[in-house]
N, C-alpha and C positions, 0 to 999 in steps of 0.2 A: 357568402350568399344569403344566409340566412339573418345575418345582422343585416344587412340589407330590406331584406323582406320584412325585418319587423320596425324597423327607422320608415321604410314607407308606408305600413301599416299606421303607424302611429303618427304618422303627418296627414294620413288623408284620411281615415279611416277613423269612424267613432267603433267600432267593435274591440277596439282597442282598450278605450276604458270600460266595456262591457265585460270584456274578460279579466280583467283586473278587478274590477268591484267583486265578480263570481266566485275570483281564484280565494278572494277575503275572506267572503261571507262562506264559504267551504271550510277554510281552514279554520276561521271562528267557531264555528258549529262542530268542528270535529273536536278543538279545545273542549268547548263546554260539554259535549256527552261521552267522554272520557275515552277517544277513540284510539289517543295515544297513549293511554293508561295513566292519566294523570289523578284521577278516581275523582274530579271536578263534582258535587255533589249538586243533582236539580231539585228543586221544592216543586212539586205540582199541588195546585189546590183547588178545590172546586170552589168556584164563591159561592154555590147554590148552597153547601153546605151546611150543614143541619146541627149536626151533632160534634162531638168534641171530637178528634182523633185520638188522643191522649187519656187514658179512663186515670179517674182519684181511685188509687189504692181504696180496698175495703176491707177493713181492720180485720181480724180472726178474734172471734168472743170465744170466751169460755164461761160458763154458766156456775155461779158461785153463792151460797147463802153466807147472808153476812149473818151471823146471832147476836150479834148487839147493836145498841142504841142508844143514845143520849141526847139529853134535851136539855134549855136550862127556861123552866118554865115562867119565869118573871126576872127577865136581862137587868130592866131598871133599879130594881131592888138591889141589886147587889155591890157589894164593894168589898175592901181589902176587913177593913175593920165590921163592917155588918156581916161578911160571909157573903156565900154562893148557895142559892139551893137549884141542885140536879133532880133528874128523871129521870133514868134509866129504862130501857124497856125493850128485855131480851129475849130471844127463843129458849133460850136455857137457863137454870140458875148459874148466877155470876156473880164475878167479888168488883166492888166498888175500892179503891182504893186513891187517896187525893194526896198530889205533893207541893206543898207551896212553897215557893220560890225555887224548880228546880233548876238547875245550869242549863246555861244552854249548849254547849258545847256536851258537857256529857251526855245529854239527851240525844242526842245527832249522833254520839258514838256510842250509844248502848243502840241506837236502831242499825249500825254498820254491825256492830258485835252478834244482832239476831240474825243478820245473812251471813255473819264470817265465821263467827268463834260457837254459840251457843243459843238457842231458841226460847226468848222471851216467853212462858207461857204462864209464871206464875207472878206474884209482886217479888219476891222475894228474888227473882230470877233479873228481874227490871233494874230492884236497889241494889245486886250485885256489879251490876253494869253501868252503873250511876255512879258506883265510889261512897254512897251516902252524900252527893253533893243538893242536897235538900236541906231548905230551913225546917219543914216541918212535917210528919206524916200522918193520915188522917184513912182511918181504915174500919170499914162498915163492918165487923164482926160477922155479925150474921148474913149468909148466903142470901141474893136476893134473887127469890123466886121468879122462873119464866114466867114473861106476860105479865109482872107484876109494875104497876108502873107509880108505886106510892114516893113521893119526894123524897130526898136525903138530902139535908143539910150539911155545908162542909161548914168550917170557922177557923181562921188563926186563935189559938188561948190566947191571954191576955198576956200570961208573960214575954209572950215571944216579942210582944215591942215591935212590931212591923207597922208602918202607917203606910207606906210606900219603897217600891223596890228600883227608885233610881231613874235620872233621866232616858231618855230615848239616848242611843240602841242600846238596853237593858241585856245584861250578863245573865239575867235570870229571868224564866218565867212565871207570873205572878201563879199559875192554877197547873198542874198538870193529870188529869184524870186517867186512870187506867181501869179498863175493864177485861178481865181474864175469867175463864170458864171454871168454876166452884167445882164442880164433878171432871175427877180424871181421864171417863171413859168417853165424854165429847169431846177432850181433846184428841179424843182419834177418830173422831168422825166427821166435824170441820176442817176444812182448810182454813181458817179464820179463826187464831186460836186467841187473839189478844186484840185492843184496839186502844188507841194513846192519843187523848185527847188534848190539844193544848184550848186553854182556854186563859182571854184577857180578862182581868179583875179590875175595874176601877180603881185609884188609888189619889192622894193628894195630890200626886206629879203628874198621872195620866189620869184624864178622868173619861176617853172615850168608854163607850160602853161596853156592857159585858157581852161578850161572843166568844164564838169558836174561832181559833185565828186557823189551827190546822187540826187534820185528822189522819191517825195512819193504822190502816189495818194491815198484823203481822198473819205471814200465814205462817201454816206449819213446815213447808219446805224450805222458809228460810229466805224468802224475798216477804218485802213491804211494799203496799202501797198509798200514795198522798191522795188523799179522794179531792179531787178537783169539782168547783159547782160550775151547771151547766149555764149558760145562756140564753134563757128562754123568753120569749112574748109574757107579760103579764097576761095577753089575754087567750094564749093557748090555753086549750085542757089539757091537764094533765092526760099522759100517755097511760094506758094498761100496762107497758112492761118497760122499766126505765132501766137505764144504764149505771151505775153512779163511779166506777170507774175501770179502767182498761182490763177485763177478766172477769167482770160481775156482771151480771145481768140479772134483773130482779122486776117481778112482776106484781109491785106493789107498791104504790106510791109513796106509802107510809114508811116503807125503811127509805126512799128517797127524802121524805122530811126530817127522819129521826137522823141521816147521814149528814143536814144542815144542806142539802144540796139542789132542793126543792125552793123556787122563788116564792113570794107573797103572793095565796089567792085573789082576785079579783072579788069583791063583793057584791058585784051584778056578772053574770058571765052566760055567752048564749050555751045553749045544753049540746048542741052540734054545729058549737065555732069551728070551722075551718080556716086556718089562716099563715097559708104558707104564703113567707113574703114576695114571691115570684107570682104564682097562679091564686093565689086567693081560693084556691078551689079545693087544696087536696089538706088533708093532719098533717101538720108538722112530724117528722120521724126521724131524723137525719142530723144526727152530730158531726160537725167538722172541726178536725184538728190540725192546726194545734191550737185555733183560735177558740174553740169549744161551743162555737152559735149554734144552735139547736132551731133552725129558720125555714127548711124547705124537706118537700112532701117526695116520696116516693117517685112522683115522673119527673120531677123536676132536677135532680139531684145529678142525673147525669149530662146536664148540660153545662154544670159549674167545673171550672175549674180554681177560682177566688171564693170568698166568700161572699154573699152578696151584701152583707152585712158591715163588712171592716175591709173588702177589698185584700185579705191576707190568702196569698197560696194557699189552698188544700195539700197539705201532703196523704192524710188519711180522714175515712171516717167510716161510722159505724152507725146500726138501727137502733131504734129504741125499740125496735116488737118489729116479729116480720109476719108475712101476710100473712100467714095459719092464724097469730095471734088477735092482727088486725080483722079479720076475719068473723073471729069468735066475738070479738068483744060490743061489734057493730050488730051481730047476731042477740047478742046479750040485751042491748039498747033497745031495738025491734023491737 
């Protein structure tokens, strides 16, 4: 009887596929909002949408004085057989100490040895964890006084016979600087008790110029860090309080030049350029990692999820000065 009634339903009758199209769109709708527990996951999104749903991580600073500094005041001058002359310019008295040609491999494992085995704080602590794999060593006797910032000249002697140290990728580096704290009793009062500069020398084979290739400050707990430079606008101003890497915060431009991490000043520059690459309106403050562009202002920041810069995911990033400091400093200007 009932097959009956639905063979005539379906001969004469359009309600027929009305309740079939019903019975569909029911049980699809019940698929999709997981009514049989299939946990079917829905995206809703507002297109009026504003703001990012997803926030970029915001790094955790810790507040750190670096006491050293180095410069190398006239790059073009220098070469393997002419020398280097350095600048030093510390919080504290400090020992100068220069090693030419040292390995490079044991320089990577004397920095594993100051988190693993033993805490780099003196030279003596360095050339133990070297092996003495240096051609030469070159050591300012006398302590150079804080704030003192008079040249020091390094040189190969003449007997050492070095004219160059070999094609690219070189086994050895041409300069290696160390600077470690002169007085016993700041090494317990810095976390930053040493700093190990590599530095390229001109030579017959290589004649790029003379720079910082890297820079690693030891601290006293036994980690290291590579100071990374930032990415900035030539024609930003400089920040009041700069970052110079993951743990430091520093409110003074000058250890940001002295750390090599500071770009070329502009030699015309407006006095209150603004020039975040988004709004054009607000100071650049906003480092993003892992790409390190230093490009966008306090409101802007939380609409990125890329960089706007290189298009690279943000995984984190961090202030250069937060508003107290921002604050003070525009106060200052006034």
């Amino acid at each position: 009887m009932a097959a009956v009634f639905l063979v005539t339903l379906y001969e004469y009758s359009p309600l027929f596929y009305i309740a079939l199209v019903s019975v569909c769109f029911l049980v699809t709708s019940a698929l999709v909002l997981g009514w049989f527990g299939l946990g079917v996951p829905v995206i809703l999104r507002n297109s009026e949408e504003t703001e990012s749903s997803t926030r970029v991580l915001k790094k955790r600073m810790r507040q750190v004085k670096n006491p050293f500094g180095l410069e190398i005041p006239n790059p073009a001058a220098a070469s393997v057989t002419r020398g280097v002359t350095l600048t030093p310019d510390c919080l504290e008295d400090c020992v100068l100490t220069c090693y030419w040609g040292c390995n490079v491999q044991k320089l990577h494992e004397a920095l594993q040895k100051h988190v693993y085995c033993f805490r780099i704080k003196t030279p003596q602590a360095l050339e133990d964890a070297l092996y003495n794999e240096y051609l030469y060593k070159q050591q300012h006797l006398q302590s150079i006084k804080k704030n003192d910032k008079a040249e020091k000249y390094c040189q190969l002697p003449e007997d050492a016979q070095v004219v160059d140290f070999g094609p690219v990728p070189r086994a050895r580096y041409p300069l290696v600087a160390l600077l470690t704290l002169a007085d016993e009793e700041d090494r317990e009062i810095y976390d930053i008790v040493a700093m190990v500069a590599v530095i390229h020398v001109p030579d017959e084979s290589y004649r790029l110029s003379c720079r910082t290739l890297y820079q690693y400050l030891l601290l006293a707990q036994g980690q290291y860090h590579d100071l990374k430079q930032l990415f900035m606008s030539a024609n930003s101003p400089a920040p009041s309080s700069s970052d110079t890497f993951p743990g430091e915060s520093s409110t003074d431009r000058g250890l940001l030049e002295k750390a090599g991490l500071a770009g070329d000043e502009p030699e015309l520059q407006e006095e209150n350029s603004k020039d975040c690459v988004v709004c054009q309106n607000g100071p650049v403050n906003w480092v993003l990692l892992p790409c390190r562009h230093t490009c966008l202002c306090d409101g802007c920041i939380k609409y990125f999820q890329q960089c706007p810069m290189c298009r690279q995911f943000v995984q984190e990033s961090f202030p250069l000065c937060s508003k107290k400091e921002q604050d003070e400093d525009e106060s200052t200007h006034v």
